[in-house]
N, CA and C atoms as a LAMMPS dump frame, in Angstrom:
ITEM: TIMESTEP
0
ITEM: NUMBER OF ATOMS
516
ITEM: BOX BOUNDS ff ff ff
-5.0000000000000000e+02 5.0000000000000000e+02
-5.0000000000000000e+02 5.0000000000000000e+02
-5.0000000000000000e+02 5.0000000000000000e+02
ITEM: ATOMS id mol type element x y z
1 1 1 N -424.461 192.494 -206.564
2 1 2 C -423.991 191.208 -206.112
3 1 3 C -423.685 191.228 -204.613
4 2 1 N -422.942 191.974 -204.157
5 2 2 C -422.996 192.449 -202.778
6 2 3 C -424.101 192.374 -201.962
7 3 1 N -425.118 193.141 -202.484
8 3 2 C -426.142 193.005 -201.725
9 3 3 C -426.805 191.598 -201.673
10 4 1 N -427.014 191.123 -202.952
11 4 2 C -427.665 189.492 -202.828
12 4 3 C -426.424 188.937 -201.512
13 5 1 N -425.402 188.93 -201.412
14 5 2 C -424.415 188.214 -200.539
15 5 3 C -425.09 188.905 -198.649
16 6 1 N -424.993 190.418 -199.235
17 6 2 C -425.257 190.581 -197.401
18 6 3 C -426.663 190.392 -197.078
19 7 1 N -427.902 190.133 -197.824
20 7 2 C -428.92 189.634 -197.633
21 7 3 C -429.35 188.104 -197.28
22 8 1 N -428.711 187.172 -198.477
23 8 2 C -428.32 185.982 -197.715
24 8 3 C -427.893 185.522 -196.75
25 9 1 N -426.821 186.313 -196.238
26 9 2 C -426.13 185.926 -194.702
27 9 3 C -427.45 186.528 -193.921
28 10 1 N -427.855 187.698 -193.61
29 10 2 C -428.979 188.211 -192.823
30 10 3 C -430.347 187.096 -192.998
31 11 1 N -430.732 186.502 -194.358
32 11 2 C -431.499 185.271 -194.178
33 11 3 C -431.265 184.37 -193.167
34 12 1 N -429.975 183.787 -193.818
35 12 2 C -429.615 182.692 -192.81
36 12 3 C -429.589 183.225 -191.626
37 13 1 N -428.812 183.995 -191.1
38 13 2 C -428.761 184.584 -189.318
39 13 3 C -429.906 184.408 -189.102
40 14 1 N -431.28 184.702 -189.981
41 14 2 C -432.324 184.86 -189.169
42 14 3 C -432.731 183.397 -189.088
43 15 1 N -432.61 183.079 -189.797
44 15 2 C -433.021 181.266 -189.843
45 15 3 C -432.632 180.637 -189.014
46 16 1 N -431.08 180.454 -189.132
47 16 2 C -430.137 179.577 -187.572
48 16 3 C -430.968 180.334 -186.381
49 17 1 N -430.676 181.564 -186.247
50 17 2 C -431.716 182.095 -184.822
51 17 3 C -432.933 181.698 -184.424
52 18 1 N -433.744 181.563 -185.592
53 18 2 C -435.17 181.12 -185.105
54 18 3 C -435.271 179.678 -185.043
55 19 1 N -434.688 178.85 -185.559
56 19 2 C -434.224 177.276 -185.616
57 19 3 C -434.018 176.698 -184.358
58 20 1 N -432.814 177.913 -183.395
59 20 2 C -432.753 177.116 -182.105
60 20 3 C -433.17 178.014 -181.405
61 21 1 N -434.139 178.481 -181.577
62 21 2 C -435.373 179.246 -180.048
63 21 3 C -436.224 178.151 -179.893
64 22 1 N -436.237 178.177 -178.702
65 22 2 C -437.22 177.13 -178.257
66 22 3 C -438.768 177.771 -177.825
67 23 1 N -439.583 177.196 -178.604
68 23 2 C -441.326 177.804 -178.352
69 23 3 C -441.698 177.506 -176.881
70 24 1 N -442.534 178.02 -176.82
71 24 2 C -443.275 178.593 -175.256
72 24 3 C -443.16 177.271 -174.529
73 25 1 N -443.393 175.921 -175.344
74 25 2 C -443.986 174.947 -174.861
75 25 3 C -442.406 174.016 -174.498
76 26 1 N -442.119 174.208 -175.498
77 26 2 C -440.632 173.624 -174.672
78 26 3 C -439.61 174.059 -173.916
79 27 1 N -440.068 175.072 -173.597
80 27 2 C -438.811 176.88 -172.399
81 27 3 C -439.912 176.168 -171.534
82 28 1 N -441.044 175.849 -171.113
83 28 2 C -441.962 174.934 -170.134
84 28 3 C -441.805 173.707 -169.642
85 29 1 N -441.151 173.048 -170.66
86 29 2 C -440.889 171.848 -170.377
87 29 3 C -439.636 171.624 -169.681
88 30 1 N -438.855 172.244 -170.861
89 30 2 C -437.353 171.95 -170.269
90 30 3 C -437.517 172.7 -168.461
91 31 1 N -437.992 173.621 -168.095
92 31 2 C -438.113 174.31 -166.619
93 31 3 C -438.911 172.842 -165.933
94 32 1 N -439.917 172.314 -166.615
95 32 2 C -440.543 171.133 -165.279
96 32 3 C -439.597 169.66 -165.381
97 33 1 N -438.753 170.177 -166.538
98 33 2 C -438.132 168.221 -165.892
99 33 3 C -436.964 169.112 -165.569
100 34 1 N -436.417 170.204 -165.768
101 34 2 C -435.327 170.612 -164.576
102 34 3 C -434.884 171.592 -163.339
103 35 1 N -436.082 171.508 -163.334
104 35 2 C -436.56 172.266 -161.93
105 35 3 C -437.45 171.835 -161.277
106 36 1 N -438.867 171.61 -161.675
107 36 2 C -440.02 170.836 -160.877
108 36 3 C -439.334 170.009 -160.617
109 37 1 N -439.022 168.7 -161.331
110 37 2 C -439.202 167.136 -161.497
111 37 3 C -438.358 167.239 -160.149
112 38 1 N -436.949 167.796 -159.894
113 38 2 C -436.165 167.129 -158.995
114 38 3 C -436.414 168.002 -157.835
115 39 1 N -437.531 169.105 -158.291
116 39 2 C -437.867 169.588 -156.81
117 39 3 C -438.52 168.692 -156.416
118 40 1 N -440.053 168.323 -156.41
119 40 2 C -441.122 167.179 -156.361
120 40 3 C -440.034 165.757 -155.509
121 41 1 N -438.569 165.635 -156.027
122 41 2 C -438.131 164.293 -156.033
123 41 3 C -436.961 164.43 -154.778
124 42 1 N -436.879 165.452 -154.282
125 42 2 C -436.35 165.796 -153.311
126 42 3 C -437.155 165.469 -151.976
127 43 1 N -437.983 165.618 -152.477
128 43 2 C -439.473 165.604 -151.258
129 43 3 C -439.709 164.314 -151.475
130 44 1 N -439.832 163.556 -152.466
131 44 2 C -440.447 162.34 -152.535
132 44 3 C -439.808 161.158 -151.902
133 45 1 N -438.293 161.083 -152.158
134 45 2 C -437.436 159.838 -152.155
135 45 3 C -437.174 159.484 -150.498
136 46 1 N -437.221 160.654 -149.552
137 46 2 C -437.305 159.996 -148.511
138 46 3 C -438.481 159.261 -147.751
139 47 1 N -439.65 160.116 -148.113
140 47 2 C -440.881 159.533 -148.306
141 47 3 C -441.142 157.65 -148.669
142 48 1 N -440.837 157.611 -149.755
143 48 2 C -440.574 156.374 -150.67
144 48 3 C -439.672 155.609 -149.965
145 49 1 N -438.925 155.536 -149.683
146 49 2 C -437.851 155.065 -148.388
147 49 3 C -438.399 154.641 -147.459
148 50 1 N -438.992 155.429 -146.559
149 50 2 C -439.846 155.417 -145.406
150 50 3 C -440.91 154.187 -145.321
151 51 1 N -441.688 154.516 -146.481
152 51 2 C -442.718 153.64 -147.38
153 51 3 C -442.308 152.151 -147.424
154 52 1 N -441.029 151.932 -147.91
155 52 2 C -440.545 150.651 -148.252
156 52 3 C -440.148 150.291 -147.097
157 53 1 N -439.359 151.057 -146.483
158 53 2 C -438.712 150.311 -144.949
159 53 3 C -440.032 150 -144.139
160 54 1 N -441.136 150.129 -144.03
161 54 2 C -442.216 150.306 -143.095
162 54 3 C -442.801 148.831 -143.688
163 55 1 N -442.921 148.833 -144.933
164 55 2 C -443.552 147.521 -145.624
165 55 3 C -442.904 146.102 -145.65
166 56 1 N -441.242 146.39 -145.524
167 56 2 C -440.294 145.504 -145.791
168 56 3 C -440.236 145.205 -144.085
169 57 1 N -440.489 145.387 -143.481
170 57 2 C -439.945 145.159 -141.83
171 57 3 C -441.133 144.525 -141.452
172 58 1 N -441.145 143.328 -140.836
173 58 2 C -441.339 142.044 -140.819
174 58 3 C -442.019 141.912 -138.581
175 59 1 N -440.737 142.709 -138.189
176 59 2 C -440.86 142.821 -137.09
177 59 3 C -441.438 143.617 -136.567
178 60 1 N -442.14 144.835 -136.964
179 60 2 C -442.861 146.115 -136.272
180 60 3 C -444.103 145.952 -136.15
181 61 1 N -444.066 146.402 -134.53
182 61 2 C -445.848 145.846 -134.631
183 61 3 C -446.581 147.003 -134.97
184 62 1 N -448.092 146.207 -135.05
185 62 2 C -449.118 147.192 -135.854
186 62 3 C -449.453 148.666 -135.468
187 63 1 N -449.281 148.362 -134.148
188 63 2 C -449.301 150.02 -133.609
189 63 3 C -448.626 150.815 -133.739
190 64 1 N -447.122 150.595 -133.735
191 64 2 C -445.91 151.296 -134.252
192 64 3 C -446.167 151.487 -136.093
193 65 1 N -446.187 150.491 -136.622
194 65 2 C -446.791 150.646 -137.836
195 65 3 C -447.429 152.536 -138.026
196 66 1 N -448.49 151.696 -137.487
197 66 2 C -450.019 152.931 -137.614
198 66 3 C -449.4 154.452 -137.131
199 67 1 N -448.559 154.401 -136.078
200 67 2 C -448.114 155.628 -135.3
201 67 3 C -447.229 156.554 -136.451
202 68 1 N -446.312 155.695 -137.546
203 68 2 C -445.263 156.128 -138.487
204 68 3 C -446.216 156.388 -139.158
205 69 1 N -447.201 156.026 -140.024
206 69 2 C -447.576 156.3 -140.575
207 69 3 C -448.69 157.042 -140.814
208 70 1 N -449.456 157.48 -139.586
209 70 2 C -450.701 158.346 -139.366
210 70 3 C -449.51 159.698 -138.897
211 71 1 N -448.184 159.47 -138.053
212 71 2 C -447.755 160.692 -137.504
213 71 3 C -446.582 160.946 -138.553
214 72 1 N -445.795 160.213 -139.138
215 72 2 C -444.91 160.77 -140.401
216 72 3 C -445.044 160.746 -141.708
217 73 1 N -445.511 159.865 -141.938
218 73 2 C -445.773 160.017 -143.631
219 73 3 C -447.083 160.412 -144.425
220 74 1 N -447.978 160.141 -143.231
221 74 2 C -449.596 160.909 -143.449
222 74 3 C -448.913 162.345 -144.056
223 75 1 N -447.998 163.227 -142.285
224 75 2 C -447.899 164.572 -142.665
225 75 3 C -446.996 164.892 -144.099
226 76 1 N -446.076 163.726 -144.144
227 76 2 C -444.851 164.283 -145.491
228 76 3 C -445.565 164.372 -146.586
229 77 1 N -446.422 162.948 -146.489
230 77 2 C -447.164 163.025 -148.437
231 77 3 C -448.156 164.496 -148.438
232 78 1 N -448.555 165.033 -147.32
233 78 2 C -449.509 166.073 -147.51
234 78 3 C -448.72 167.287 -147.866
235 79 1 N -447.385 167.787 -147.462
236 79 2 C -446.433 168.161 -147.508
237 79 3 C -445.95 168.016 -149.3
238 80 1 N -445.706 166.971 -149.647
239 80 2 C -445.32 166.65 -150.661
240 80 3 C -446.675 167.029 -152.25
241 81 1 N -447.921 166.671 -151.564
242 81 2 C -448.716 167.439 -152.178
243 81 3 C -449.217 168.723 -152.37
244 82 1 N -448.394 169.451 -151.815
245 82 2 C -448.598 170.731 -151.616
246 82 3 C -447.393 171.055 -152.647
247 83 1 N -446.036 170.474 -152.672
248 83 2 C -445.153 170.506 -153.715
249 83 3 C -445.834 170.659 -155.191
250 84 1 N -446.034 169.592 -154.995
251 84 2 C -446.616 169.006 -156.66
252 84 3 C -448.054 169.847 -157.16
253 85 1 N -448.553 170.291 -156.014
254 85 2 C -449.792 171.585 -156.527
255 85 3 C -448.923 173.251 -157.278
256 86 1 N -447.796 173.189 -156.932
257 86 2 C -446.889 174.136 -157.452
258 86 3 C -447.057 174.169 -158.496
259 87 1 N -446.241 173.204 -159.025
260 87 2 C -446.166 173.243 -160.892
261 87 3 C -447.675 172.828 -161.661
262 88 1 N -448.723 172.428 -161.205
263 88 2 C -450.005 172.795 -161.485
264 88 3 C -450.575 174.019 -161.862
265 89 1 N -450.593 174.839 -160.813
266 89 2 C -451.07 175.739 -160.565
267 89 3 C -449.615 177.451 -161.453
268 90 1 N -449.12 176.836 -161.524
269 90 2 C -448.062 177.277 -162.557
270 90 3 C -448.147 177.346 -164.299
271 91 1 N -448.245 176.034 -164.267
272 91 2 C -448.431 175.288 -165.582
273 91 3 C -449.306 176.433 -166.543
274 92 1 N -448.295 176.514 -167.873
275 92 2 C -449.122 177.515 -168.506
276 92 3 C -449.263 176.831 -170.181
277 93 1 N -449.097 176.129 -170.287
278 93 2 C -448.978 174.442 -171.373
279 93 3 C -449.751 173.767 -171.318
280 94 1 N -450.69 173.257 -172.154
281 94 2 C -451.612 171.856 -171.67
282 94 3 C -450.288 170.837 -171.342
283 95 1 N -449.657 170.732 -172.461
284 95 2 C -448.265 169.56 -172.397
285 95 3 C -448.112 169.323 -170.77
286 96 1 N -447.645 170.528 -170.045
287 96 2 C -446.746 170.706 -168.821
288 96 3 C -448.45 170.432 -167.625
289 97 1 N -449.049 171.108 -167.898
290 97 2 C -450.201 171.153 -166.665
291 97 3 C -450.737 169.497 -166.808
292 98 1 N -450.801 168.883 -167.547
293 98 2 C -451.435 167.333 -167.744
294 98 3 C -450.456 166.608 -167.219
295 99 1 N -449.146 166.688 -167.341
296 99 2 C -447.825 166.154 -166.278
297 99 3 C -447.937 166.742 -165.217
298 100 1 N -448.123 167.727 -165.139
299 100 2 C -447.835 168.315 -163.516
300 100 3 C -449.113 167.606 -162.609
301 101 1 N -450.355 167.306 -163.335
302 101 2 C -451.781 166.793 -162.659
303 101 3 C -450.932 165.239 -162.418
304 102 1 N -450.754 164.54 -163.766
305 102 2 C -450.127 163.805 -163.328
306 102 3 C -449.673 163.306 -162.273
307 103 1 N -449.166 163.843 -162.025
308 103 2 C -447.624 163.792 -160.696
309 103 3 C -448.63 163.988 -159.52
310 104 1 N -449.003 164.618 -159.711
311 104 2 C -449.99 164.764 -158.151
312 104 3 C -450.763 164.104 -158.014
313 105 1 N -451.691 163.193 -159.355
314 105 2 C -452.288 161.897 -159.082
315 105 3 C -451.612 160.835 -158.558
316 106 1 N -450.437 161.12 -159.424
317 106 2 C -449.281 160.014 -158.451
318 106 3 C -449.035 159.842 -157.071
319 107 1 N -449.434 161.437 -156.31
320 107 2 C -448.748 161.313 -155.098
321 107 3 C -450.243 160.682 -154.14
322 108 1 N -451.322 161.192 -154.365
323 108 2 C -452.659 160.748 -154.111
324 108 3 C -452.602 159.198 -154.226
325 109 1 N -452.531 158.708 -154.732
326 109 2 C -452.209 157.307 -154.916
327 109 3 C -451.197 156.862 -153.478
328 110 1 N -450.209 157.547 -153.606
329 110 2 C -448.997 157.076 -152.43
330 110 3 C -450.016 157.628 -151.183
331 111 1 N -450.949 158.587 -150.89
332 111 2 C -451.612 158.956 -149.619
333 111 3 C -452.694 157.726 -149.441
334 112 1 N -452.924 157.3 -150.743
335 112 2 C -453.983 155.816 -150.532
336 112 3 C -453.405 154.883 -149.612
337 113 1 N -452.054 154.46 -150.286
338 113 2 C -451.33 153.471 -149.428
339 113 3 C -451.588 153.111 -148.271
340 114 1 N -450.788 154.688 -148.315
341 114 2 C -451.297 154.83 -146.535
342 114 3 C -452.506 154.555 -145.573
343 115 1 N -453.278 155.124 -146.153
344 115 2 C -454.71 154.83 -145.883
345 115 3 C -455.254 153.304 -146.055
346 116 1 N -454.785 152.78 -147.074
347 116 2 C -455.271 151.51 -146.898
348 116 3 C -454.922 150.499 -145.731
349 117 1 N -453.307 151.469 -145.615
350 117 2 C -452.396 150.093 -144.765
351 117 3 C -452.991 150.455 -142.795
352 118 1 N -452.911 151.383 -143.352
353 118 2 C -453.998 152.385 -141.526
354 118 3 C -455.088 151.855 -141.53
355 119 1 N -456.189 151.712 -142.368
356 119 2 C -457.385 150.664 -142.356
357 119 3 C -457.518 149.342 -142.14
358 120 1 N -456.329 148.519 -142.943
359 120 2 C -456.106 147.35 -142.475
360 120 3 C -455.392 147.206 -141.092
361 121 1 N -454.613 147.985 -140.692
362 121 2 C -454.659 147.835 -139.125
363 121 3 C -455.54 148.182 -138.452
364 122 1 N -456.543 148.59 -138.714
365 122 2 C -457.419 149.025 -137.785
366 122 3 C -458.819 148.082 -137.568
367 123 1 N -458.281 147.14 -138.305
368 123 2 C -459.939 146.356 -138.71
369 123 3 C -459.192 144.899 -138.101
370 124 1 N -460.192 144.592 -136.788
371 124 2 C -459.559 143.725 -136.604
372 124 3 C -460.176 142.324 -137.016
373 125 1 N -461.253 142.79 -137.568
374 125 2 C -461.907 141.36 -138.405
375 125 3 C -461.467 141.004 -139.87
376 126 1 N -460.095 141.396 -140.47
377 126 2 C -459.495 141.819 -141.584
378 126 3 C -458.33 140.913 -141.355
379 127 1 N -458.579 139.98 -142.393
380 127 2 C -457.101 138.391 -141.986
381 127 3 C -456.511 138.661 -142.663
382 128 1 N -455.42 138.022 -142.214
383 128 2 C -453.714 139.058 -142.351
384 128 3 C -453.681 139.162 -144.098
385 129 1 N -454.081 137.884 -144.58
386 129 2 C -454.036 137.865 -146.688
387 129 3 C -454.67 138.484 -146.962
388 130 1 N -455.857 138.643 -146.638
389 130 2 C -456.409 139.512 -147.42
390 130 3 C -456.165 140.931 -147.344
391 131 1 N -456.101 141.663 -146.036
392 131 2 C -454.893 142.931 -145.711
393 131 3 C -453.982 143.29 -146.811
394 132 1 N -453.312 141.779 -146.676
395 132 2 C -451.824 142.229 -147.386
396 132 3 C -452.213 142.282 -148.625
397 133 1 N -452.998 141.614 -149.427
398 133 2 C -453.352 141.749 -150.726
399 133 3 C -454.088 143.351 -151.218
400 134 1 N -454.737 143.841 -149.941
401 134 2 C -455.668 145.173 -150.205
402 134 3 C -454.315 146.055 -150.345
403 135 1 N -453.585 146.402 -149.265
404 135 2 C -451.997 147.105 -149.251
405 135 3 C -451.473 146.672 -150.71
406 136 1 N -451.048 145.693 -150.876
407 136 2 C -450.133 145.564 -152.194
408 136 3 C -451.09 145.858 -153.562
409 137 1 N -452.411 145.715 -153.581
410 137 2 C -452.619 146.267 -154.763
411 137 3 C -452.764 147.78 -154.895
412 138 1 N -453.162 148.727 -153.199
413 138 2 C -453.021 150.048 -153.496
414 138 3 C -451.445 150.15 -153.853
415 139 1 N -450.599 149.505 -153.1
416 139 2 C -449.025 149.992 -153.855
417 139 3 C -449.093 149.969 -155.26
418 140 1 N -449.309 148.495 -155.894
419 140 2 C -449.402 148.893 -157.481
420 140 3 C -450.006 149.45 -157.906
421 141 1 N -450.851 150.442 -157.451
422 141 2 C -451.566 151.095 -158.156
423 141 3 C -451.11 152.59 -157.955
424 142 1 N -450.305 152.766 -157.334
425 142 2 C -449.213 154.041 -156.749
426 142 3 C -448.148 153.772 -157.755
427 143 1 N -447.209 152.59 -158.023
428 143 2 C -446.588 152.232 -158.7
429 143 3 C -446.374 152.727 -160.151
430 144 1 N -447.627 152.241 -160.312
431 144 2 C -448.35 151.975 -161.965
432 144 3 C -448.34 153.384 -162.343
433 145 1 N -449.356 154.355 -161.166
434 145 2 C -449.443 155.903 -161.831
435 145 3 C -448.08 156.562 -161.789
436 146 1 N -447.5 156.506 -161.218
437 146 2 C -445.956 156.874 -161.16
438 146 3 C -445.106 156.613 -161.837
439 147 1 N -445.502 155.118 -163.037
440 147 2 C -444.447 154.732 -163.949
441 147 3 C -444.913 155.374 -165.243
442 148 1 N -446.026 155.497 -165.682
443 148 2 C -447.373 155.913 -166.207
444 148 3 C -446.757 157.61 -166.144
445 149 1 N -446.932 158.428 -165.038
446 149 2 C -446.455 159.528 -165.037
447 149 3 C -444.983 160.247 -165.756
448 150 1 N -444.022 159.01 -165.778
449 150 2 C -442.226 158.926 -165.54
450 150 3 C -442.507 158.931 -167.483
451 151 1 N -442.709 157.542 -167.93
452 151 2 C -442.862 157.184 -169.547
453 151 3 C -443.856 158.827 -170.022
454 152 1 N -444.405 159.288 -169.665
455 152 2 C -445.269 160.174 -170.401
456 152 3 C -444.574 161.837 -170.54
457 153 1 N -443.885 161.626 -169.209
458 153 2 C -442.541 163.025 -169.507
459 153 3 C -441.71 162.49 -170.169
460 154 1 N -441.483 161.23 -170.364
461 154 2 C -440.269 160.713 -171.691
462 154 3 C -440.753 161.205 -172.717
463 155 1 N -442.181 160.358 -172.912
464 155 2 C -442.989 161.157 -174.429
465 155 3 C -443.012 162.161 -174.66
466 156 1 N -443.55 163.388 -173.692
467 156 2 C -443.703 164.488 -173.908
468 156 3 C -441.925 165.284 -174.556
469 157 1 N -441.352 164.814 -174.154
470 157 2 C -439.704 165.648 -173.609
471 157 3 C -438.933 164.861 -175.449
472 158 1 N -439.483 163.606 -175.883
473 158 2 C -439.19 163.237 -177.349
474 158 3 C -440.078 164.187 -178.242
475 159 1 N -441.394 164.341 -177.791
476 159 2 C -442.614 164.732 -178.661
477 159 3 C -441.953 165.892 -178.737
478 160 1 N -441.314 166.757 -178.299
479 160 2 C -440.859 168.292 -177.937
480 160 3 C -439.879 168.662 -178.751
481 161 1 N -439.164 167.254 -179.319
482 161 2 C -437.472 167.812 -179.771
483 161 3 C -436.35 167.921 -178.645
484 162 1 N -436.598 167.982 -177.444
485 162 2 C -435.608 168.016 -176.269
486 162 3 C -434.649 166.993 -175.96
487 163 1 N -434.026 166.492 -176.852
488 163 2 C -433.248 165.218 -176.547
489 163 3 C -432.361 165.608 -175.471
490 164 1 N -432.097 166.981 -175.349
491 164 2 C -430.742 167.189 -174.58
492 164 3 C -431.198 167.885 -173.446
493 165 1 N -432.164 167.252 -172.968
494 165 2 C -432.946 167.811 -171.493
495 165 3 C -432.691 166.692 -170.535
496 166 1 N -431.678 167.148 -169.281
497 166 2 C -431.47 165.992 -168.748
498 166 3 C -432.211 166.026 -167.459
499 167 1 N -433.122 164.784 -167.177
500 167 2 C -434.283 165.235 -165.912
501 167 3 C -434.519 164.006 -165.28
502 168 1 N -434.67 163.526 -164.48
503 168 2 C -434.186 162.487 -163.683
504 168 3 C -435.17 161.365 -163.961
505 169 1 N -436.771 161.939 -164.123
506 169 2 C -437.485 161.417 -164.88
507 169 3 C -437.955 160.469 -165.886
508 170 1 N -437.198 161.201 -166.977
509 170 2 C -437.003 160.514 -168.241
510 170 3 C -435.741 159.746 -168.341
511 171 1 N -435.292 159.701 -167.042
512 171 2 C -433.76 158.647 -166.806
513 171 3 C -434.517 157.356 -166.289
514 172 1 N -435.173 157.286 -165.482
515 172 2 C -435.702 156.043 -164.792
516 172 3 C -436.903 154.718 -165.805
């Protein structure tokens, strides 16, 4: 009888133990929404800032425009893509490497912006609506992959069992 008793407890121990180990794929995950994600977002948010103040300002002329953005944020997003090639090139998960591509499609998108909004200043046979319409749909389309990117680490991080992974990510 003894023994059925100290065998049972040694069952269970082994059970509760293996119950809360977390598999390869989620010790991966939980590391990219709390370590990547707010590395990547450290780099990003002043960027994004930059981005909005440049778009929202009404008064800056086009050359100043072009100068911020061919001489500061050209270099940050390239900078910032060099971030986000990290956890790529890391990534040892389909789960984690398809988010981490993700994210860097995201940031490619934000280097479009740029590019579009540097093209439309540069074209001077290019009237001001239609400009602004070429700019605002590359933004939504920076937008879109970025919200697209944000909902799919939610999925992934539910799909996982990780409710108690807190990542800035799956907050927004």
């Amino acid at each position: 009888m003894r023994v059925g008793i100290v065998v049972m407890l040694i069952v269970t121990g082994v059970y509760v133990a293996r119950w809360n180990q977390l598999t390869d794929e989620q010790e991966e995950m939980v590391r990219y929404v709390e370590v990547n994600i707010p590395a990547v977002e450290y780099h990003e948010a002043p960027i994004l800032s930059q981005i909005d103040l440049l778009l929202r300002d009404k008064t800056q002329r086009p050359e100043a425009a072009r100068k911020q953005l061919s001489d500061e944020l050209m270099p940050a997003l390239v900078r910032l893509r060099k971030v986000a090639d990290g956890p790529v090139a890391a990534a040892k998960t389909p789960a984690v490497k398809q988010l981490a591509e993700e994210y860097r499609q995201s940031v490619e998108e934000l280097i479009n912006v740029c590019r579009t909004t540097i093209r439309v200043i540069d074209d001077p046979k290019l009237g001001e609506k239609e400009g602004y319409s070429q700019v605002l749909e590359a933004l939504r389309r920076a937008v879109g992959k970025n919200r697209a990117w944000r909902e799919h680490v939610a999925e992934t991080t539910a799909r996982l069992k990780l409710k108690g992974v807190k990542g800035r990510a799956t907050a927004k």
